[in-house]
OpenMM code with the backbone's topology and positions (N, CA, C; nanometers):
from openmm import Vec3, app, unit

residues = "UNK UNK UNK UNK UNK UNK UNK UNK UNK UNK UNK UNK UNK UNK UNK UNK UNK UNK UNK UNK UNK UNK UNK UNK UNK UNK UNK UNK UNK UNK UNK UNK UNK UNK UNK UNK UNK UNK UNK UNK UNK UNK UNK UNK UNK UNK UNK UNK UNK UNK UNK UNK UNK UNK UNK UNK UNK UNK UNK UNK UNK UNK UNK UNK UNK UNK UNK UNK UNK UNK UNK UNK UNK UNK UNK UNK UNK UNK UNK UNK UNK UNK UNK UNK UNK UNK UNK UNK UNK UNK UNK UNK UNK UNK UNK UNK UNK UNK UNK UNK UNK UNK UNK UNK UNK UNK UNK UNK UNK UNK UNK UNK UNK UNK UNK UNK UNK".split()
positions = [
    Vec3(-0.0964, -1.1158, -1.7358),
    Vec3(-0.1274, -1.1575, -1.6008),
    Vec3(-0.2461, -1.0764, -1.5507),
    Vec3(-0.3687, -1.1290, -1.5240),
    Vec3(-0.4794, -1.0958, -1.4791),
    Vec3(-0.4979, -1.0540, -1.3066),
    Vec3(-0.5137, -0.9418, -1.2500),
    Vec3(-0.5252, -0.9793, -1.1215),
    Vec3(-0.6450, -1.0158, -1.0523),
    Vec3(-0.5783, -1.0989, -0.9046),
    Vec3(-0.6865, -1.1391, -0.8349),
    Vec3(-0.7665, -1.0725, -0.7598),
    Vec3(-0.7857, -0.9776, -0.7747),
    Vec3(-0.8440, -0.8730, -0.7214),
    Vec3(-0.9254, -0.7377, -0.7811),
    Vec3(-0.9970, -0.7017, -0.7196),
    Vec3(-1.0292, -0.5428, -0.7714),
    Vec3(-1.0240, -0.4235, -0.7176),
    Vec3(-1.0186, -0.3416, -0.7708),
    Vec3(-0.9220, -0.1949, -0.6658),
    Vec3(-1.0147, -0.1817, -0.5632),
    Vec3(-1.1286, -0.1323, -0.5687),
    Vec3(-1.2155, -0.0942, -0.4906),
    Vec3(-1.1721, -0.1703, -0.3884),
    Vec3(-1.1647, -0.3763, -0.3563),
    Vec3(-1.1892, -0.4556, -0.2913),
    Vec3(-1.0215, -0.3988, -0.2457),
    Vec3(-0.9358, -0.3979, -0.3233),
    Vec3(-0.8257, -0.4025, -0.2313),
    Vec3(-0.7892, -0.2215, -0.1467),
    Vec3(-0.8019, -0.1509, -0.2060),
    Vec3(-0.8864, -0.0313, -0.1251),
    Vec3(-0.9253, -0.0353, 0.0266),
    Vec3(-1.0309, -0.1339, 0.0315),
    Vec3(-1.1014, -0.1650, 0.1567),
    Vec3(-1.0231, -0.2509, 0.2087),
    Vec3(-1.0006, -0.3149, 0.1771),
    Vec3(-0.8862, -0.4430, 0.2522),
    Vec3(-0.7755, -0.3490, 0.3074),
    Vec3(-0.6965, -0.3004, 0.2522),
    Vec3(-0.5693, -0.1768, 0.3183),
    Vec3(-0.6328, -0.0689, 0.4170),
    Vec3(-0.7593, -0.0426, 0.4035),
    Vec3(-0.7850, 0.0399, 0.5054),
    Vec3(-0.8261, -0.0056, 0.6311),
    Vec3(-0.9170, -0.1554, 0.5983),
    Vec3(-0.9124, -0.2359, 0.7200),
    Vec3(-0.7760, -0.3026, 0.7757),
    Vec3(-0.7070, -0.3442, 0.7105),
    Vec3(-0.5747, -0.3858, 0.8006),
    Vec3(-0.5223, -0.2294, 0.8444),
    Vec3(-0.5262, -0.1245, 0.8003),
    Vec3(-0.4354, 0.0164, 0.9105),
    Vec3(-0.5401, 0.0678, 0.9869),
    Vec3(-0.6753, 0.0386, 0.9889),
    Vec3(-0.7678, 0.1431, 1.0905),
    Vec3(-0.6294, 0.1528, 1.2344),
    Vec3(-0.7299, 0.2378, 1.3148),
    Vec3(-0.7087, 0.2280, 1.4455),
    Vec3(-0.7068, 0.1087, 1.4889),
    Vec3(-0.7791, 0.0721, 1.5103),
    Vec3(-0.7828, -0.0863, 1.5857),
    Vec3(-0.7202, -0.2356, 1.5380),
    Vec3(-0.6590, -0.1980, 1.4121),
    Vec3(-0.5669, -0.3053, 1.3645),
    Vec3(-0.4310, -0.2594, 1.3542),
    Vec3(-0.4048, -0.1252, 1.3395),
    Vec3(-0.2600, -0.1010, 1.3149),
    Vec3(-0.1836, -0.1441, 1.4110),
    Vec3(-0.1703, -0.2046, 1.4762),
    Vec3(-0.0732, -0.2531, 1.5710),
    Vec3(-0.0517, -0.4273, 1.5634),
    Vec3(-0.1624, -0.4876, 1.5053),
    Vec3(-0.1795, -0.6137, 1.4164),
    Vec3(-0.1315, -0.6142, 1.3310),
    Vec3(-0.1290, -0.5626, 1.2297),
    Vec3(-0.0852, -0.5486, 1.1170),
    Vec3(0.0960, -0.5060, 1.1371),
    Vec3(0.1071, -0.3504, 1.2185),
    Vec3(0.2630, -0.3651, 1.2329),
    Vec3(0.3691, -0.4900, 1.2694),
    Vec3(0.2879, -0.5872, 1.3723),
    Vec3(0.3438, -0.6717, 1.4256),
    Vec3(0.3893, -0.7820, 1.3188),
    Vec3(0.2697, -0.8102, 1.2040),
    Vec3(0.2468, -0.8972, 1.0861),
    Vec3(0.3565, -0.8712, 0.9843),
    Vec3(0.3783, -0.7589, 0.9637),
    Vec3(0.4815, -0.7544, 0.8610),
    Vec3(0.6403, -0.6717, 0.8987),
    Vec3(0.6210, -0.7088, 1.0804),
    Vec3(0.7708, -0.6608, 1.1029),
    Vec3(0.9007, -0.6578, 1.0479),
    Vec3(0.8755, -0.8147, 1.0068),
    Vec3(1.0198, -0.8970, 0.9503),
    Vec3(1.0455, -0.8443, 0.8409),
    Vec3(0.9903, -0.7596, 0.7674),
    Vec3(1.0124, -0.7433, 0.6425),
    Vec3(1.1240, -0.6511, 0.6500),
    Vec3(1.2306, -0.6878, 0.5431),
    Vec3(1.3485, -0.6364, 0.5648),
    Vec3(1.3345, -0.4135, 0.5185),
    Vec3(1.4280, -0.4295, 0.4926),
    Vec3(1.4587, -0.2061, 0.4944),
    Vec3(1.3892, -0.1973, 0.3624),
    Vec3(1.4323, -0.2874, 0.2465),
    Vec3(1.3558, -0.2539, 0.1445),
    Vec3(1.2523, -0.2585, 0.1179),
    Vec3(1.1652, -0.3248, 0.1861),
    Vec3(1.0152, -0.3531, 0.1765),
    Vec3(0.9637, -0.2155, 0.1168),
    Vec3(0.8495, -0.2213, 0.0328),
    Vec3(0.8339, -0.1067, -0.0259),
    Vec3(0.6480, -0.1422, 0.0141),
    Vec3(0.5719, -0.0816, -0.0746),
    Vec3(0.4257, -0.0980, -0.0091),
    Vec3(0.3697, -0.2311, -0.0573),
    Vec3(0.3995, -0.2421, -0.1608),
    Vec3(0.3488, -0.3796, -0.2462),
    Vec3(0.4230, -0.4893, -0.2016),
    Vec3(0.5685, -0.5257, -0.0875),
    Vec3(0.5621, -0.6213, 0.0002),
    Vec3(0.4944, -0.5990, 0.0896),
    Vec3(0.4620, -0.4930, 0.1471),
    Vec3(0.3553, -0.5104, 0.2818),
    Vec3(0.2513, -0.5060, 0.2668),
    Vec3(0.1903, -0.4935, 0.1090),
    Vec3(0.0755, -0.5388, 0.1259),
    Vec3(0.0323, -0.7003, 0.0709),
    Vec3(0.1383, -0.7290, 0.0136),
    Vec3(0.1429, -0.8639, -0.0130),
    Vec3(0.1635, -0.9751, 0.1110),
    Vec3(0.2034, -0.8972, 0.2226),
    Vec3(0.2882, -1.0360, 0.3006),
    Vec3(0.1781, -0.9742, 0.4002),
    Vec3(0.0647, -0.9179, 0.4070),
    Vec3(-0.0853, -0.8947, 0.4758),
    Vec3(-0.1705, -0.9700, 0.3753),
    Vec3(-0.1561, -1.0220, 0.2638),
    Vec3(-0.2181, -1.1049, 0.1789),
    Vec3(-0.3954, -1.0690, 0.1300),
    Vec3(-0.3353, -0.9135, 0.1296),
    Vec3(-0.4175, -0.8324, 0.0391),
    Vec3(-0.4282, -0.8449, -0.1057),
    Vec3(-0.2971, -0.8989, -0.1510),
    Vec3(-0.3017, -0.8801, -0.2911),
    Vec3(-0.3390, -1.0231, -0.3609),
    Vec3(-0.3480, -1.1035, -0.2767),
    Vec3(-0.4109, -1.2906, -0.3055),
    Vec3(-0.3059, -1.3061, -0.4853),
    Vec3(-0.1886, -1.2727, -0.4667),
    Vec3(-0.1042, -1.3219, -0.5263),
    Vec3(-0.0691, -1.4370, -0.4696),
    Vec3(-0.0440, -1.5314, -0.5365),
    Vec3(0.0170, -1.7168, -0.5053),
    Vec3(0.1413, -1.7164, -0.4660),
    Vec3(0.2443, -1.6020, -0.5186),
    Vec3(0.4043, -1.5562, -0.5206),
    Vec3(0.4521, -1.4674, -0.5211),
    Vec3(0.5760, -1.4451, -0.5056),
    Vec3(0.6714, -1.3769, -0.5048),
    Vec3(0.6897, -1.3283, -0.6064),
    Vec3(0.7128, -1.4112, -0.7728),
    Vec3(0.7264, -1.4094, -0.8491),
    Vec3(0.6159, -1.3791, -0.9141),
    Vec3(0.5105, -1.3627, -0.9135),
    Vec3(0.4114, -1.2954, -0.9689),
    Vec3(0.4196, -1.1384, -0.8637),
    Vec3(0.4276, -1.1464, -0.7720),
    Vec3(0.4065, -0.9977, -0.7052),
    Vec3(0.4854, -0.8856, -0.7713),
    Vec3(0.6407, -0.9891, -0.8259),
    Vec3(0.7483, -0.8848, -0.8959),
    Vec3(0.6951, -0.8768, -1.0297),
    Vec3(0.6173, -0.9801, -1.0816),
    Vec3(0.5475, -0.9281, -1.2345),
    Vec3(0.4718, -0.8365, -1.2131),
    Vec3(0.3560, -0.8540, -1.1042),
    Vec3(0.2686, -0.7249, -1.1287),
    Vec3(0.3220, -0.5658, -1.0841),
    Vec3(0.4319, -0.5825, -1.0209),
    Vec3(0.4668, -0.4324, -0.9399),
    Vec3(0.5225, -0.3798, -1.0833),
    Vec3(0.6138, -0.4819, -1.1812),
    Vec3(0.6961, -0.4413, -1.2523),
    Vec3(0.5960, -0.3788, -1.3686),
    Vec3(0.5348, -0.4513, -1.4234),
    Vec3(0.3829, -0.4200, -1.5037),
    Vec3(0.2912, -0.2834, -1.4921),
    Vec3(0.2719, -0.2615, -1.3270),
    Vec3(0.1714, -0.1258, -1.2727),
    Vec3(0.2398, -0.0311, -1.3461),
    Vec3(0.1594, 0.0616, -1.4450),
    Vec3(0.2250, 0.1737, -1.4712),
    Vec3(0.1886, 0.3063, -1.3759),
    Vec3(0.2785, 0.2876, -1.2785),
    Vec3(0.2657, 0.3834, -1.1731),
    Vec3(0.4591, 0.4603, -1.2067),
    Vec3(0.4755, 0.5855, -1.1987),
    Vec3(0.5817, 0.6597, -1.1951),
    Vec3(0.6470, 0.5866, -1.0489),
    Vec3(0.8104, 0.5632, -1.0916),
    Vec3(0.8645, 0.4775, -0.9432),
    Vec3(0.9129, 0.6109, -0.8308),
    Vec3(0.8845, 0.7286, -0.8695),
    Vec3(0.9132, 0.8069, -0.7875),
    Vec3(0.7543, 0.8045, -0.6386),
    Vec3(0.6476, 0.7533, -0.7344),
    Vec3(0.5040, 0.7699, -0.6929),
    Vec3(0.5237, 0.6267, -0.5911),
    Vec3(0.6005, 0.5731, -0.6480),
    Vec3(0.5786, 0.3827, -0.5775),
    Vec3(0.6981, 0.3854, -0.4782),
    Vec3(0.8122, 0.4932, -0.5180),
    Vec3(0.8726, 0.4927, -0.3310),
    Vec3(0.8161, 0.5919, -0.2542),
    Vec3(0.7316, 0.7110, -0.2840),
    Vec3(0.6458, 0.7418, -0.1551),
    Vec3(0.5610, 0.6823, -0.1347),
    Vec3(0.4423, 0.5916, -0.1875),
    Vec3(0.3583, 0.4935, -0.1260),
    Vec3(0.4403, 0.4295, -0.0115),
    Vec3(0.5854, 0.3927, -0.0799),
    Vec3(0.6716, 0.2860, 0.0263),
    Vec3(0.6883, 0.3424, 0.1660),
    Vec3(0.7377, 0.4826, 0.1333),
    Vec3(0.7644, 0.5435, 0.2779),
    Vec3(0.6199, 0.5394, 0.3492),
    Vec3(0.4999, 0.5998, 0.3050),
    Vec3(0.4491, 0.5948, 0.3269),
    Vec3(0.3530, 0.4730, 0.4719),
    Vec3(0.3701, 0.4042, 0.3585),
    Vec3(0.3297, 0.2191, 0.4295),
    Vec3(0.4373, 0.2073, 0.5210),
    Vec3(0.5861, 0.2228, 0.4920),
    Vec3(0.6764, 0.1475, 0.6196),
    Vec3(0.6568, 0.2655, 0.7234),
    Vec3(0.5974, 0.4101, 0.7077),
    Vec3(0.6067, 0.4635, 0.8853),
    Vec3(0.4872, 0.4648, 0.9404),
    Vec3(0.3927, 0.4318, 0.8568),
    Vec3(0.2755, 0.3885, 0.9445),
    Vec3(0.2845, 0.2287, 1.0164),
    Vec3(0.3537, 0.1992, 0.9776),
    Vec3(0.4556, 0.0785, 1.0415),
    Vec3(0.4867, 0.0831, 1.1417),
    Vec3(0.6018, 0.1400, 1.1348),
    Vec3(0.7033, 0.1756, 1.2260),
    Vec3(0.6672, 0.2295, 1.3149),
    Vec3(0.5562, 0.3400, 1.3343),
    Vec3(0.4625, 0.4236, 1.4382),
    Vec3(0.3707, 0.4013, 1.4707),
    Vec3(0.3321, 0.3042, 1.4197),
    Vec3(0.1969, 0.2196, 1.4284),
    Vec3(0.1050, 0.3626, 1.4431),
    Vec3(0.1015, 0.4195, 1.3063),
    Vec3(-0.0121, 0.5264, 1.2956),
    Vec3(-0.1283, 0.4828, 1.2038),
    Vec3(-0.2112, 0.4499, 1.1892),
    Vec3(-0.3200, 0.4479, 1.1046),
    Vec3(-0.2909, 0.4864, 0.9785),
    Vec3(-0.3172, 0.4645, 0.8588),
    Vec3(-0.2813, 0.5067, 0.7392),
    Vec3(-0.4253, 0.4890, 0.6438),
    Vec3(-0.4874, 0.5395, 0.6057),
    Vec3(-0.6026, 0.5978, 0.4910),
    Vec3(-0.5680, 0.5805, 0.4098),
    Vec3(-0.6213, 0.4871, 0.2975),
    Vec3(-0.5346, 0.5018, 0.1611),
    Vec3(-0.6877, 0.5070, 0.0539),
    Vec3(-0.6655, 0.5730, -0.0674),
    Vec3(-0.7598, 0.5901, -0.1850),
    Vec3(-0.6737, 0.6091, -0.2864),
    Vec3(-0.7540, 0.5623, -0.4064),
    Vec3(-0.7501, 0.5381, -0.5215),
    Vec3(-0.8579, 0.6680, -0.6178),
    Vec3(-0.7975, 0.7326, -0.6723),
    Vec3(-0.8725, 0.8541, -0.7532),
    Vec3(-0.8340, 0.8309, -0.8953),
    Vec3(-0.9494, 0.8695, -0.9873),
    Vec3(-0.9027, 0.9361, -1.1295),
    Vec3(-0.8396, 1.0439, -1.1092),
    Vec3(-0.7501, 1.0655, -1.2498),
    Vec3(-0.7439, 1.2151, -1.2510),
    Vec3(-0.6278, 1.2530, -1.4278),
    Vec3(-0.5786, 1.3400, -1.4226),
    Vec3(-0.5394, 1.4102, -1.5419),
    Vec3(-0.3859, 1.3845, -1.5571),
    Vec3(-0.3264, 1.3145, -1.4106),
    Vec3(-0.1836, 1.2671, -1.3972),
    Vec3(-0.1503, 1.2021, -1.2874),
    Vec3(-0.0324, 1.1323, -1.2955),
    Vec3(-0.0362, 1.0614, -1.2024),
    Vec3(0.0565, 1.1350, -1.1237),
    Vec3(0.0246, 1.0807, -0.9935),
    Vec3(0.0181, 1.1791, -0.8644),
    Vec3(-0.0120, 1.0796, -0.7534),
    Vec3(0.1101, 1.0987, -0.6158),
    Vec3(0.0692, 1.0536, -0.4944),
    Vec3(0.0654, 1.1785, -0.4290),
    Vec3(-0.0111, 1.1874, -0.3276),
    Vec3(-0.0489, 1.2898, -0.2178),
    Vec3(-0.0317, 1.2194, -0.0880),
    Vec3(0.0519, 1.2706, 0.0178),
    Vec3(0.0497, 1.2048, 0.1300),
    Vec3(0.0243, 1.3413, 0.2670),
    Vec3(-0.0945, 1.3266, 0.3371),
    Vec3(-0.0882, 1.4142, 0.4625),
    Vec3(-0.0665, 1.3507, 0.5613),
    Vec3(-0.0019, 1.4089, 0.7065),
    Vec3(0.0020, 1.3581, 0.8159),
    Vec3(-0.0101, 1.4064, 0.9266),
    Vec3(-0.0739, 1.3249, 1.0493),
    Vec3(-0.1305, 1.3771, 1.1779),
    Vec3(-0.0628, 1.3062, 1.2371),
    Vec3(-0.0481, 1.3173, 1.4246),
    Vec3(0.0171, 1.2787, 1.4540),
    Vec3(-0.0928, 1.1186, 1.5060),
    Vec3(-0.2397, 1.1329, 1.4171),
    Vec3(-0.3110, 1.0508, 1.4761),
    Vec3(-0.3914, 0.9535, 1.3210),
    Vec3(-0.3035, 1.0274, 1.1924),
    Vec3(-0.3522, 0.9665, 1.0891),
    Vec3(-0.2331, 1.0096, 0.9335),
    Vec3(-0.2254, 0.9001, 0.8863),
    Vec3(-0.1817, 0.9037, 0.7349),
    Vec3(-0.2781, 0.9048, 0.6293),
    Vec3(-0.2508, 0.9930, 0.5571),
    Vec3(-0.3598, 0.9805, 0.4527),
    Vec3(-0.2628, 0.9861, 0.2958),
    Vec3(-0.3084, 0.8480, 0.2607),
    Vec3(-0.2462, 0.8639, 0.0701),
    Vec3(-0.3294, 0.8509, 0.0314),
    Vec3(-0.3377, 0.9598, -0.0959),
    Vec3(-0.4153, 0.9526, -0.2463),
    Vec3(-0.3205, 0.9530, -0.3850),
    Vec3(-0.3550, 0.7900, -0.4047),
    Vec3(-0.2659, 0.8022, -0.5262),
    Vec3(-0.3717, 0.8132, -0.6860),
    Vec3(-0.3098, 0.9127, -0.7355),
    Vec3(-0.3926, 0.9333, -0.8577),
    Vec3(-0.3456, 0.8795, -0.9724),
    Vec3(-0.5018, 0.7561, -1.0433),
    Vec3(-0.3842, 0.7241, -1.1494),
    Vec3(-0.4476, 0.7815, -1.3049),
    Vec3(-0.3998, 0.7509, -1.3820),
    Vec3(-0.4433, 0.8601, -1.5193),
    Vec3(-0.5086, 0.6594, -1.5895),
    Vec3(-0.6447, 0.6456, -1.5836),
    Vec3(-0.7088, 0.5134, -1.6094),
    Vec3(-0.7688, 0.5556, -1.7404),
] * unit.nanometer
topology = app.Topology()
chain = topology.addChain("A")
for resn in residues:
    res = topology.addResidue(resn, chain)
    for name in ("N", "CA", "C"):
        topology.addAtom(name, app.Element.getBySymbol(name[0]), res)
């Protein structure tokens, strides 16, 4: 399964739906999403990820070789910038392991997830 997208592009797309001036658009957009929502439904049901389905979204999450300890802090991550409608920063780095980094303000989220490419 090929994706429709490219990091860089979806990168920019997640940082434009959480700036300042959309996070409260965006919270409103993917309210409904139930407790489990993790980041890859909210960024799917913001239609960042120009997946066609459901069923492809669960192929590609299942596929990402990301550590699932790394893919439920992205989750927390994404659902309390949600929930607080705080701004959230997100990047994509090389590096030597994989690794999420999350800081917080009471005026910004910042994730860096590192993947070993």
């Amino acid at each position: 399964m090929g994706t429709p997208f490219t990091r860089p592009q979806l990168v920019s797309d997640i940082n434009r739906a959480f700036q300042p001036s959309r996070i409260s658009e965006t919270a409103d957009r993917v309210a409904h999403l139930a407790a489990e929502a993790d980041a890859f439904d909210i960024v799917h049901t913001l239609g960042l990820f120009n997946l066609p389905s459901d069923a492809e979204l669960a192929a590609y999450r299942a596929d990402l070789k990301v550590p699932a300890l790394n893919k439920a802090v992205l989750g927390l991550a994404f659902k309390h910038a949600v929930a607080t409608r705080t701004p959230l920063h997100f990047s994509i780095v090389s590096g030597h392991a994989e690794m999420v980094s999350v800081s917080t303000s009471d005026t910004l989220i910042s994730v860096v997830l590192t993947r070993v490419d």
